[in-house]
Structure formats: structure tokens, C-alpha cells
C-alpha positions in Angstrom: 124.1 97.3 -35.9 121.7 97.2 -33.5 118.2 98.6 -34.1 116.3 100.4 -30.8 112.3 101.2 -31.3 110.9 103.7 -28.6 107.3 103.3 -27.2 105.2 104.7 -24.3 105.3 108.3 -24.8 102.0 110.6 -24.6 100.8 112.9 -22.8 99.5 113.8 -19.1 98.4 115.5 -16.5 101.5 117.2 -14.3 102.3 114.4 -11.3 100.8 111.4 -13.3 103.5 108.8 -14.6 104.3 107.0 -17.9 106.2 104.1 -18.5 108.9 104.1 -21.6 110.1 101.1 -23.3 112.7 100.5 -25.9 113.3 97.4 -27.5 116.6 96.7 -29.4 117.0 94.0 -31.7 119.7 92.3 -34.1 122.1 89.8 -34.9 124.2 88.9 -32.4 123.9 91.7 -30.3 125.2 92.4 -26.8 124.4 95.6 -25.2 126.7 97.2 -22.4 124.9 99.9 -21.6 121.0 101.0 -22.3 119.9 104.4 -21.7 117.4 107.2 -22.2 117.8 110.6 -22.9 115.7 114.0 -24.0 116.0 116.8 -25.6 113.8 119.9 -26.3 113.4 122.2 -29.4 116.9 124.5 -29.0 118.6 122.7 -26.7 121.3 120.0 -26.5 120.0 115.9 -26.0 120.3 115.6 -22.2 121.2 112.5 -20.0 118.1 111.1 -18.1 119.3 107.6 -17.1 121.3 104.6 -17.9 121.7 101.3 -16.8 124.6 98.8 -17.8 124.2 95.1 -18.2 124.8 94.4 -14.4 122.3 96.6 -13.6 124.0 99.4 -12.3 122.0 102.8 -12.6 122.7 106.2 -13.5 120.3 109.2 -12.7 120.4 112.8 -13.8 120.0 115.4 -10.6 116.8 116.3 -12.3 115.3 112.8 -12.4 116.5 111.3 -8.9 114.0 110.3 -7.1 111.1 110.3 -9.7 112.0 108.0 -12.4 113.4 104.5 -12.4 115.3 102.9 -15.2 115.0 99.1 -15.8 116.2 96.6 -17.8 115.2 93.1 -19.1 118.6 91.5 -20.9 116.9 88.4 -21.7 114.6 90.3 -24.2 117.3 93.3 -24.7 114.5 96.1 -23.3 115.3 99.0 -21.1 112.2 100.7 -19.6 112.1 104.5 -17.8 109.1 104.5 -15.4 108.6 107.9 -15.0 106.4 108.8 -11.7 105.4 112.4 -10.2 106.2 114.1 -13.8 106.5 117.8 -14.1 105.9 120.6 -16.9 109.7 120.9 -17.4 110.0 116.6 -18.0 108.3 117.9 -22.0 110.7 116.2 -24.3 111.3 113.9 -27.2 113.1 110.9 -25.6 115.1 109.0 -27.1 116.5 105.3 -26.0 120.5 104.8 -26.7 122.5 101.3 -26.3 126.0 101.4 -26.2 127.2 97.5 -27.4 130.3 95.8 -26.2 131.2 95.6 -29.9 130.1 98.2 -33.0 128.8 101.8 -32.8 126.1 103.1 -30.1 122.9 103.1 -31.6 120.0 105.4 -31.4 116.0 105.2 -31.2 113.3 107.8 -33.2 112.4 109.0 -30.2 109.0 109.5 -28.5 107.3 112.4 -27.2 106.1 113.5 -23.6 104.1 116.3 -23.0 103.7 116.7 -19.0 100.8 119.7 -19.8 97.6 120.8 -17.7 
């Protein structure tokens, strides 16, 4: 099982940046594909962006253009650089790795407030 802690979430000013990391960690463990994705109070967890081991990157519509997934497979880290953030970017977001072997596995999450 492989074990993903979030960090980098806070909050700021509409059109600033942040920078999300996830780290996974475990024995053994090779990740196919790292991703992030949000959700909001009353709605459903939403794609954001994933990346697979090649490097090979997936945007949502809503994110094109403004953020900019990453990943480092030495150290098994995905990061989300998220630039030119908007009110509607508010959201608990959460890291997800999909291994080549076992069951996908989830991060707590981390919050972002984009707020004035």
C-alpha cells in the first residue's frame, strides 16, 4: 500500500500561485500514474491533473493553461504549481497514485482558499 502525504495548501490573494506537493512512500512501490484532484463542500472530487511515469500530462479544461503538474520518480513526488489562481480554484485537494500493482491510493488532502 502505498502512503501519499499532501503539503503546500494555504491561502491567497486571487492571481497569486501556490505550489502542491505530495510525497508517496512504501515498500516496493512503483507508481503509474500520480495525480491531483479537488473537491468542494456538495460536490463530486474533480480531476485537476495527472501525470504517468513517462511524464505524460493530463489537464482539466478548467486548469489548462494555469497550472502545471510535475513529477520527480526518483523521490516518488508529484507537484501541482498552480499560477494566476481564481476564487472558483477554493478546494480541498487531494494527491492520488495509481501503482502498476495494488489499489490506488489516496492523500488527506489540503486546502486552498483563492479569497480577497
Amino acid at each position: 500500500q502505498v502512503q501519499l502525504v499532501e503539503s503546500g495548501g494555504g491561502l491567497v490573494l486571487p492571481g497569486g500561485s501556490l505550489r502542491l506537493s505530495c510525497a508517496a512512500s512504501g515498500s516496493s512501490i512503483s507508481i503509474d500514474v500520480m495525480g491531483w484532484y479537488r473537491q468542494v463542500p456538495g460536490k463530486e472530487r474533480e480531476l485537476v491533473a495527472t501525470i504517468t511515469e513517462r511524464g505524460n500530462a493530463y489537464y482539466a479544461v478548467s486548469v489548462k493553461g494555469r497550472f502545471t503538474i510535475s513529477r520527480d520518480n526518483a523521490n516518488n513526488t508529484v507537484y501541482l504549481q498552480m499560477n494566476s489562481l481564481k476564487v472558483e480554484d477554493t478546494a480541498i485537494y487531494y494527491c492520488k497514485a495509481v501503482p502498476w500493482s495494488g489499489r490506488d491510493s489516496w492523500g488527506q488532502g489540503t486546502q486552498v482558499t483563492v479569497s480577497s
